[in-house]
N, C-alpha and C positions, 0 to 999 in steps of 0.2 A: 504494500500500500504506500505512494507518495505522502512526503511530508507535510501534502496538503489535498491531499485525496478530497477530504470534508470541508477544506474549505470555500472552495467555489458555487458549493451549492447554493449558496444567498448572497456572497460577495456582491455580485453588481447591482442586483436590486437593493440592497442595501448601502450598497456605495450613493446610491441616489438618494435614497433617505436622511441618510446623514448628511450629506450636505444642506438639505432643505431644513433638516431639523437643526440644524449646528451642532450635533454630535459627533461628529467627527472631523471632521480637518477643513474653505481660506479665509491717523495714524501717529506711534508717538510709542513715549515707553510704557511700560506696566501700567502706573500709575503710582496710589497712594503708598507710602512706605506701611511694614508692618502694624503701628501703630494708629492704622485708619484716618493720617492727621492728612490722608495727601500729600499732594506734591508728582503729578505726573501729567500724564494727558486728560485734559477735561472732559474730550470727547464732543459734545453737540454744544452743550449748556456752560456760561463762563464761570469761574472760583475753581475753589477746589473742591473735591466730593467730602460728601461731609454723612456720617452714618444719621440714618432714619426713613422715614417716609415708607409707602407704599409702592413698588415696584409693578405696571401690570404687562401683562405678555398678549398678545394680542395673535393668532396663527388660527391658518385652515386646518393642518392635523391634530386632531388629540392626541395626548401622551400616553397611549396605549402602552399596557403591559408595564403599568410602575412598578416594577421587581425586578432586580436586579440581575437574577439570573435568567429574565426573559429579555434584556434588553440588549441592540446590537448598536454598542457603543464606541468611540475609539478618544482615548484623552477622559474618560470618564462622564462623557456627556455635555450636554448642554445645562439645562434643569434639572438632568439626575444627577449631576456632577453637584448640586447643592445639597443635594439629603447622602448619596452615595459617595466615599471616601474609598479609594483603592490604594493599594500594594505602592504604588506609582500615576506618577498623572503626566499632562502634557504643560508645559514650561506656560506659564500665563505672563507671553511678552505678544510685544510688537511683532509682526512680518517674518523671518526665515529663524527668529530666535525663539520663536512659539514653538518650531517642529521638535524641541527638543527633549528628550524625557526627563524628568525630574523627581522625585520620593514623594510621597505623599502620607499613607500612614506609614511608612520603613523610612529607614537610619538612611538608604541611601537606594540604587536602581538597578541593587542585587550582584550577589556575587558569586560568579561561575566556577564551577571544575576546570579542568584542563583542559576540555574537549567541548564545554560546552553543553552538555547531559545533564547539568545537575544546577542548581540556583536556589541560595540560600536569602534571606531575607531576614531584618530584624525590628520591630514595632518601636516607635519612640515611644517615651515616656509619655504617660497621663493622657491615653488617649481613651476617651468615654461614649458612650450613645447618650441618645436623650434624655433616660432614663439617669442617667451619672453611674451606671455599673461600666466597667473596665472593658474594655476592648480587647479579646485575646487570640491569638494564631490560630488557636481552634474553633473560632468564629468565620476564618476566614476560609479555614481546610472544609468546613461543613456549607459556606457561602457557595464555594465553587462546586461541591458534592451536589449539592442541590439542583445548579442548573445541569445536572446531567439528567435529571429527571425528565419522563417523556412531558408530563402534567405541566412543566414549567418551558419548552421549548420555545425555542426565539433568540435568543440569545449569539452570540462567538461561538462556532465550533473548533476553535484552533486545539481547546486541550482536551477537547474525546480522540484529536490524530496524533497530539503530542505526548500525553502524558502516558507514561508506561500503565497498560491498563487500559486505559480510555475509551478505546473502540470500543469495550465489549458492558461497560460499567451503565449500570441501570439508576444510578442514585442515591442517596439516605433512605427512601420511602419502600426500596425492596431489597437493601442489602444486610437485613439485620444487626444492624449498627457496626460493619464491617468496616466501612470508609473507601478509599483508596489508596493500599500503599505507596502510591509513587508522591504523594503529599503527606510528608512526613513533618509530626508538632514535637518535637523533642521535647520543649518547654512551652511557659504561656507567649513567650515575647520571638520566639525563633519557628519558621517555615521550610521548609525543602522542599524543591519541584522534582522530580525524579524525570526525565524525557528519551524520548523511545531514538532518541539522534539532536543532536549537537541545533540549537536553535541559538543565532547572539540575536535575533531580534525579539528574545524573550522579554527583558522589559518593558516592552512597545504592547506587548499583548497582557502584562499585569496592567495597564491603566483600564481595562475594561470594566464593565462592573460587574461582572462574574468573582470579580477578585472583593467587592465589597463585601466586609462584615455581616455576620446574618448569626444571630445569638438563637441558637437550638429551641430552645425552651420559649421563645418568641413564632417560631413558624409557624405559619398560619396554611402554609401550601396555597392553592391557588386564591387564595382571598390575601397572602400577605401583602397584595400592592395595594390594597385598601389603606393600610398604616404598618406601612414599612416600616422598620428602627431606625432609626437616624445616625451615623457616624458625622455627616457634616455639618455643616452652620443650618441647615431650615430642616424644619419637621414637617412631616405630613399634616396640617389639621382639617382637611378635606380632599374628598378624591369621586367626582361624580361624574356619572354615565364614563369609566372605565378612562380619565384622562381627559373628560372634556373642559368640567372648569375644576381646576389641581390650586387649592390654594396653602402655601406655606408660612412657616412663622419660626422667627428664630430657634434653635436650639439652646438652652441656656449651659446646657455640658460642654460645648464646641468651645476649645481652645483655641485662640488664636496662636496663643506661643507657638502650639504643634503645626500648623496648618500654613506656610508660608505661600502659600500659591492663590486660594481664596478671599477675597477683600471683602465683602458679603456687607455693602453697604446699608441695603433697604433693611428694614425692619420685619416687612411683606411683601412678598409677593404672588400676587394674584395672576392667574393661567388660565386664558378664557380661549378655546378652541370652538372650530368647527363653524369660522366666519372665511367669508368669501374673500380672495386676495385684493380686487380691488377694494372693498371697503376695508379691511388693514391699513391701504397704502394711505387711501382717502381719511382716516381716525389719524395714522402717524402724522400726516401733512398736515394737516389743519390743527392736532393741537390741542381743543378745545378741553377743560376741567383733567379729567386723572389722563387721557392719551396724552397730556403733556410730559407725565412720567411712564412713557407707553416704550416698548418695544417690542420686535416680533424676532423668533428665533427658528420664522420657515420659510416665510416669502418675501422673496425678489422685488425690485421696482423694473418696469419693463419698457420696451423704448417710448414706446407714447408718454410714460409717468417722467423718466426721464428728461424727454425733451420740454416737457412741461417746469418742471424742475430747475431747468438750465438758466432759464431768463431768471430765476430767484436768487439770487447769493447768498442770502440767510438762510434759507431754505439746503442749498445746494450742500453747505457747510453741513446739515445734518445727516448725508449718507456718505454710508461707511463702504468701501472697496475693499474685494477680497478675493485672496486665488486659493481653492483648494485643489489637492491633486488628482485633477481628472481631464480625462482625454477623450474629445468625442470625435471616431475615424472610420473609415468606409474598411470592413472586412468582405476577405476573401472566403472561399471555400475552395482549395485547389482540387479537391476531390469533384466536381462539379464543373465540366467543360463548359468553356473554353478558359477558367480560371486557372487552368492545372498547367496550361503555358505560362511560363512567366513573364515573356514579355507582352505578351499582354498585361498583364497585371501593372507592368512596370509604365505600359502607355499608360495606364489607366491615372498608372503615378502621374506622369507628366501631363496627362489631359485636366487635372482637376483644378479650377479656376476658386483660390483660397479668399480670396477678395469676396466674389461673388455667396460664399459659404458661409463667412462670417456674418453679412449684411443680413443674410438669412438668418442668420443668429441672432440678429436682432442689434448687428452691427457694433464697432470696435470698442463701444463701453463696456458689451457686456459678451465678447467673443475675440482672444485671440489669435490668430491662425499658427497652424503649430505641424509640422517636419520632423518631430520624434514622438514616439510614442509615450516613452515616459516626459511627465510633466516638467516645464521649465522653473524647478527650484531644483538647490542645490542636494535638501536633503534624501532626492531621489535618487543623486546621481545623475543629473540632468549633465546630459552630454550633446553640444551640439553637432546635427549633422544633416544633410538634406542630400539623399543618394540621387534622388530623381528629381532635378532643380527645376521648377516652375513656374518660379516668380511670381509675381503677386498674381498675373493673372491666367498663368496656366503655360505650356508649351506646346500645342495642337500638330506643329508641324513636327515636332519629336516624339508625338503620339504618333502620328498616321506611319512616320519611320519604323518604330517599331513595330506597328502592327504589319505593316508590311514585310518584313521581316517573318515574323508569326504565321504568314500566310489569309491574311485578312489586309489583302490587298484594295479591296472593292468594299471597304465599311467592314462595322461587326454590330448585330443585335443583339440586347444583352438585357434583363431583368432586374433593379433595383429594388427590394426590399424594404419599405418604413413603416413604419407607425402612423397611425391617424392622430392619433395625442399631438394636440398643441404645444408643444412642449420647446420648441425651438433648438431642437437638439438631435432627433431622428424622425421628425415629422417633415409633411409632407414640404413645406418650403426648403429646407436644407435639400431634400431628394431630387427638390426642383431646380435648383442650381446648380448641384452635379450633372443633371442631365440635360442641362443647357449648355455648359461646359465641355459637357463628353462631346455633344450635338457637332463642335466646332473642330474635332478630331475625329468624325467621321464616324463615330460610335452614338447609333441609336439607342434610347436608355426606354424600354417600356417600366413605368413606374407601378409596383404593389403595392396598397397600401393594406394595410391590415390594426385590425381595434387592436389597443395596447396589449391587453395580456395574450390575447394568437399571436402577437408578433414574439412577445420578449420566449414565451414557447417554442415560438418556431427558430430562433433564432439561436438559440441555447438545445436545439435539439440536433446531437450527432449525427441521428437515421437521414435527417431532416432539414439542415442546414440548408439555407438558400444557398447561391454559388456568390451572391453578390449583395449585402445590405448593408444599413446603418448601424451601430454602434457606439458604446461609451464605454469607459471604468474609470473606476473612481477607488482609490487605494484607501484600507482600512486603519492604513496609520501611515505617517512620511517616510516611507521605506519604498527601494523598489520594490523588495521581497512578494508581499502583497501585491504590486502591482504586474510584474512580470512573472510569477510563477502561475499563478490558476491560467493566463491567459497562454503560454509557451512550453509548461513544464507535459510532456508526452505521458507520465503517469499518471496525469489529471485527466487526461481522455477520458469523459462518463459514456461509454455506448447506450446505458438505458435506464438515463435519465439526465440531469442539468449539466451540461458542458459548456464549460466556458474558453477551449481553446478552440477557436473556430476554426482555425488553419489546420484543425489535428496533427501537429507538427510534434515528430517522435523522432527528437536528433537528440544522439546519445551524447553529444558534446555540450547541446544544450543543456541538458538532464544532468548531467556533472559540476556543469559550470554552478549551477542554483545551488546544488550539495554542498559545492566547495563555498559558497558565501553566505550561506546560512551557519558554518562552521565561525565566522565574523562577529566576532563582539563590538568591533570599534565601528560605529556609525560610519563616520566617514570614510574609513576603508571599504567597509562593503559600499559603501555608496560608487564611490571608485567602479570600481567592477560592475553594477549593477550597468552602471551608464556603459560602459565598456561592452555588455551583452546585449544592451539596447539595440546599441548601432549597428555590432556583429548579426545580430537579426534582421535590423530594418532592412540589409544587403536582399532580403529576400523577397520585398514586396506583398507580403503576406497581409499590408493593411495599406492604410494611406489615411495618414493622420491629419485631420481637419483643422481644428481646434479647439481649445481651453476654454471654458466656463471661464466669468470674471460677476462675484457677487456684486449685486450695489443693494443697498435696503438702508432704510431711511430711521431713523428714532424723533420719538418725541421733542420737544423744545427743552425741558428740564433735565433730561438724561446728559449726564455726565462718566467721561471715564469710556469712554469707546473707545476697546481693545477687539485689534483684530490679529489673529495668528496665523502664519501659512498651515499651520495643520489643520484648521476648521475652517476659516476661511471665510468667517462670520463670527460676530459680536462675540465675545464670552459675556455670558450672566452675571458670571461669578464677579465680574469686575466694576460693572455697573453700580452708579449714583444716582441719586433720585435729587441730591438736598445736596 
């Protein structure tokens, strides 16, 4: 079984969620120092932040599944990142100083074996739940037990593939209080991961909240998202219709001393979902009574709010910019003539007009155009390179060369793949400018469109693979790992069921190359190498990378302290003022 057999199964749906929700990964410093007096970026609102007031969250999704071991988080969340405290979190700074991991309840971001197999961890001092009882390793060994449970699903699957054991492990709920050997509690204050192969991007995968605290004698099983325990600064003291309106209130056990990452300005905050994105946009813009201490942590402002936007300068000042790491690009299926020629594939490279694709996007505030697959930051390993140079607005006469070459001398017909979902990202305008684009290289593009979930199905299905559609991922932490294994690694091939290497590409050199950098503890070195496998790939035309998502979303008039990080790539909570 590959080192990530399980993970692919929800990675890209979920890569999308997360970014809409700011759970996971895209101006100024941190902000207030530890003592909450401020002293950073203000954010929207002028002074400095100052603790109190009412906080409100304004989003179309509810926060479904408040539990922690059903939640698919990276960095600890957005909102759960305020009641949920993990192992590790993600560095709450500015821009490319955000991707970084950081300790959150442990001394530090764990410390490996020789080989990378083993990571120990150790709990600071005075760390309490709501309730003021102690925080212990065996809280957190029975945390992650738990999401192995079928009752609890939703969640990370990294450690049912990693943890020795894992695959085959049913839960607390039918192991007759057996556990998991390969998470070893020596004492109250000391953890050990035991792993089935050498993982350095293991601290990337404790900021999840599977790794949060969950006191035994507290579990509630599927009703514990009702009034979770709290290890962070806010408690649950409401949770209706399953995450629709979530309202919280400080914790009075939450230490600041321990907690260096959290500023947790508001006093409250109040979670009102399952409102339509324009009126969000329309409540943040205008302002009026508590939207003035309003934020949302799902939706986008879109070109028309935008251009509206533009002529305001006060206005303009309150939205925040953000890149998280994700890549939206036309996949092949070479298994599926006439894809399985390469140069075709490669015209296909040079017919694509990036100009045209971004406008579609909804144009260059909020689109990129992008010639690598993995994302332009560094902590992917962002490596620049453009094998098939098209310039902005495509190469037509270096298509028709290759195709002729290829033997598609006289034109080629070919079938585009999208989604109907408005979504500005695999719908049908992006499909329409590639095949206005191809049109001028002599390749006619008949366009499919298909309702969102038959597409993301058909698309992820091996048997089933179109030869030619649209495409995204989105990386579950600032690593390439996540982002170039589910999609490259040949042991990820699912024949029957979720596949996410559409190329089905099974190069043993490829498949080696991943082993050897997962074997990486030091960030930057594998980062190194990651970009280094990118390019060695891209040689093969197996994709044709579009471009990058760029967030913009708007805050209230009185919010203060707007932090954004390349790993989320939208607002942190945790950082936000009201007062």
């Amino acid at each position: 079984m590959s080192r990530q057999s399980h993970i692919s199964r929800r990675a890209a749906a979920v890569a999308v969620s997360l970014v809409l929700a700011g759970g996971a990964a895209a101006c100024g410093p941190k902000g207030a120092g530890a003592d909450g007096s401020g002293g950073g970026s203000t954010g929207a609102a002028g002074g400095a932040p100052q603790q109190g007031g009412t906080l409100t969250v304004l989003n179309s999704e509810p926060q479904n599944d408040f539990d922690p071991a059903r939640l698919y988080t990276s960095g600890g969340g957005n909102v759960p990142s305020l009641v949920f405290r993990t192992l590790t979190t993600r560095n709450r700074e500015e821009g490319a100083a955000g991707t970084a991991v950081v300790p959150d309840l442990a001394t530090d971001t764990g410390r490996h074996n020789a080989d990378a197999t083993e990571w120990t961890y150790t709990l600071k001092d005075g760390l309490k739940y709501e309730d003021g009882t102690p925080i212990t390793t065996a809280d957190i060994k029975y945390g992650i037990e738990r999401s192995f449970a079928a009752e609890l699903s939703g969640g990370a699957p990294y450690l049912r593939d990693w943890l020795v054991g894992g695959e085959s492990y049913q839960g607390p709920y039918k192991d007759g209080g057996k556990g998991l050997d390969s998470i070893v509690v020596p004492d109250a204050k000391t953890i050990v991961f035991k792993l089935r192969k050498p993982e350095g991007d293991f601290p990337f995968v404790a900021t999840q909240t599977q790794f949060a605290p969950v006191p035994k004698a507290k579990d509630t099983g599927v009703t514990y998202e009702e009034h979770p325990v709290s290890s962070g600064p806010y408690k649950v003291v409401k949770n209706e219709n399953d995450g629709e309106h979530l309202t919280l209130e400080r914790n009075p056990h939450w230490d600041r001393a321990t907690d260096e990452e959290r500023k947790a300005y508001p006093d409250r905050i109040d979670v009102r979902s399952g409102l339509d994105s324009a009126v969000i946009n329309q409540r943040l813009t205008t302002s009026s009574g508590p939207d003035a201490a309003a934020i949302t942590t799902d939706t986008n402002l879109g070109p028309a709010e935008l251009a509206r936007i533009g002529s305001d300068k006060q206005l303009a000042a309150r939205v925040g910019t953000g890149h998280f790491g994700y890549t939206n690009y036309l996949a092949f299926n070479p298994k599926v003539a006439p894809f399985d020629n390469p140069k075709v594939r490669q015209a296909i490279s040079y017919a694509v007009n990036r100009t045209s694709v971004v406008n579609a996007a909804g144009g260059s505030a909020l689109a990129e155009p992008a010639t690598t697959f993995l994302p332009e930051q560094k902590a992917f390993g962002f490596t620049p390179y453009d094998h098939f140079p098209a310039g902005r607005s495509g190469d037509p006469a270096k298509a028709k060369e290759l195709l002729k070459e290829a033997g598609f001398g006289d034109g080629l017909t070919i079938t585009l793949t999208h989604s109907t979902a408005q979504n500005r990202q695999t719908s049908p305008e992006v499909a329409t400018a590639v095949q206005q684009a191809l049109a001028a290289a002599g390749i006619t593009v008949k366009l499919e469109g298909l309702e969102n979930n038959a597409f993301n199905e058909r698309r992820w299905d091996a048997k089933n693979t179109p030869g030619f559609f649209l495409s995204r991922w989105g990386a579950d932490w600032p690593s390439g790992g996540p982002f170039l294994a589910p999609i490259f690694d040949g042991r990820q091939i699912v024949t029957n069921g979720t596949n996410y290497n559409h190329a089905q590409l099974d190069d043993p050199a490829v498949n080696a190359e991943i082993d050897e950098i997962a074997k990486l503890t030091d960030p930057g070195e594998a980062a190194k190498r990651w970009g280094a496998l990118d390019k060695k790939i891209g040689e093969q035309a197996l994709d044709v990378p579009l471009f990058h998502p760029v967030y913009k979303r708007v805050v209230g008039k009185d919010v203060k302290n707007v932090v954004i990080s390349d790993w989320t790539g939208v607002l942190d909570i945790s950082q936000v003022a009201v007062k």
